[in-house]
N, C-alpha and C positions, 0 to 999 in steps of 0.2 A: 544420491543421484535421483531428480527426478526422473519419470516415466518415460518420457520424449528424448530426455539424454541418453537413458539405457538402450531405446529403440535407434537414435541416431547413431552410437557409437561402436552398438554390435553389430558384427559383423563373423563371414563365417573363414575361421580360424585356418591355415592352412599349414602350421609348422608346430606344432607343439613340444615342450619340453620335457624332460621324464618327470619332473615334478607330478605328486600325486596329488591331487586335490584332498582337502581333512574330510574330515566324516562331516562335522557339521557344516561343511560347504554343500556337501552329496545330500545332507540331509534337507537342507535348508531344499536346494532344487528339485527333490522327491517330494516334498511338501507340496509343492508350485504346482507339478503335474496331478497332484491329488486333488487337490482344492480346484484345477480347472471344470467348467462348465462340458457336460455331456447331455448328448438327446434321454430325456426321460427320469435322467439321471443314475441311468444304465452303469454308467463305470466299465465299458466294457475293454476299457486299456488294459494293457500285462507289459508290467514297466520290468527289466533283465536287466541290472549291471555286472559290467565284465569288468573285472579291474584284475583276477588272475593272469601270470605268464602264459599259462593254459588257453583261457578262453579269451586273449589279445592274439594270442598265434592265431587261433582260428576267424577269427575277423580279419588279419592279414591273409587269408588264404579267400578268403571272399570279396575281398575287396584292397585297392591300392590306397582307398582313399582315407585311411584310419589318421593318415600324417601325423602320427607319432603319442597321440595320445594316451594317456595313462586308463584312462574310464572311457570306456563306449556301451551308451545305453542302447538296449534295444525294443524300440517300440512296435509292440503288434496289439493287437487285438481280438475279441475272443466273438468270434463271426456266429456264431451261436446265439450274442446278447446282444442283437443291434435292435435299432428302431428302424423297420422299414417304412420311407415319406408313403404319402398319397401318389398314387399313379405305378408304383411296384418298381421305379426304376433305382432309384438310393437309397441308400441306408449310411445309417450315422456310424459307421467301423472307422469308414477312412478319417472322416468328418474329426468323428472327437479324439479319435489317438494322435491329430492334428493338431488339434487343441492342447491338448495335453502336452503334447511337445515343444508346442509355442511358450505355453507356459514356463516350462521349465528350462528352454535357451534363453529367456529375458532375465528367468530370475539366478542363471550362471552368471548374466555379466552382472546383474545386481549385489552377488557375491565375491564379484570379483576374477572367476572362471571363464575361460574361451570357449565358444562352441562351434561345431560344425555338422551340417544338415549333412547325410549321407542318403543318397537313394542308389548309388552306383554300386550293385550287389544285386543278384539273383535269391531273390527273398526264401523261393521251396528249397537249396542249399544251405541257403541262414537256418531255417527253421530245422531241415536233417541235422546239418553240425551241430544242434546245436540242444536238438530230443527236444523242442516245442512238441505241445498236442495238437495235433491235428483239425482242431477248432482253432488255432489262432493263425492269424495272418502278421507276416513282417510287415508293417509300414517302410519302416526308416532305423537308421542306426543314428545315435546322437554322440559325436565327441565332444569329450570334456576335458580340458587340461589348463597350462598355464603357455600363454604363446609364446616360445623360441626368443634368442632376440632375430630384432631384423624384421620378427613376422609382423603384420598388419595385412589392412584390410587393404583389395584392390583399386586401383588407381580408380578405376570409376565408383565408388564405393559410396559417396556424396552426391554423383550426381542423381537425379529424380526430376522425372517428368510435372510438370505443374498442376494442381489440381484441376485447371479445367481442363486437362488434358484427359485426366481420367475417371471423372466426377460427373454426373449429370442430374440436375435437379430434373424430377418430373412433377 
């Protein structure tokens, strides 16, 4: 599958099956978020996979929106190791554990693997449940599984504003 087919085709997953994704699929897409692009080349991701009964309960207790998946990655970052820009307002934490994440839902469906973006969870909870250090920050939680039958992507899921809509040469 090309690049453009992986990006038209994924979509974020809302039923998953218990099926567990293999090791080399989990590896293949930890590969992905390694190899992504960071400021400085910092690395300042902290990639968490939960694939225990244990730490899948406690994801359900933070959130509704795990829908059923076998593997929920958790992405944060280590606030300690950013690049702060010129002007003292950003820094690259959010930026490249973004990236990183990117990476590694494109390359779920390249394997084959369903994903879904989570931001719906109160992150200083995630990080209690869960004994992060206190230098890292949650981003996002990442599901990964095999989708249900029945499940797909939502009815507006194709449509897309046209590029001059949201494009502008200067």
């Amino acid at each position: 599958m090309d690049f453009l087919e992986i990006a038209r085709s994924r979509y974020s997953c809302k039923k998953f099956d218990s099926r567990q994704i293999e090791k080399e699929q989990l590896n293949t897409i930890l590969e992905a978020g390694r190899l992504a692009p960071t400021a400085k080349n910092l690395q300042e991701q902290r990639v968490y996979v939960v694939q225990s009964a244990e730490g899948v309960s406690k994801i359900d207790t933070l959130t509704p929106c795990r829908y059923g998946a076998p593997t929920v990655i958790i992405m944060a970052f280590d606030k300690n190791n950013v690049f702060t820009y010129p002007g003292q307002k950003y820094d690259s934490g959010i930026e490249d554990a973004t990236i990183v994440a990117t990476h590694m839902l494109l390359a779920a469906k390249s394997a084959g693997v369903e994903s879904c973006w989570v931001n719906f969870f109160d992150p200083d909870k995630a990080a209690e449940a869960f004994q992060l250090p206190e230098n890292e920050e949650i981003l996002m939680f990442l599901c990964l599984g095999f989708a249900a039958e029945g499940s797909g992507p939502l009815a507006n899921h194709s449509s897309r504003k046209p590029l001059e809509e949201t494009v502008t040469y200067l």
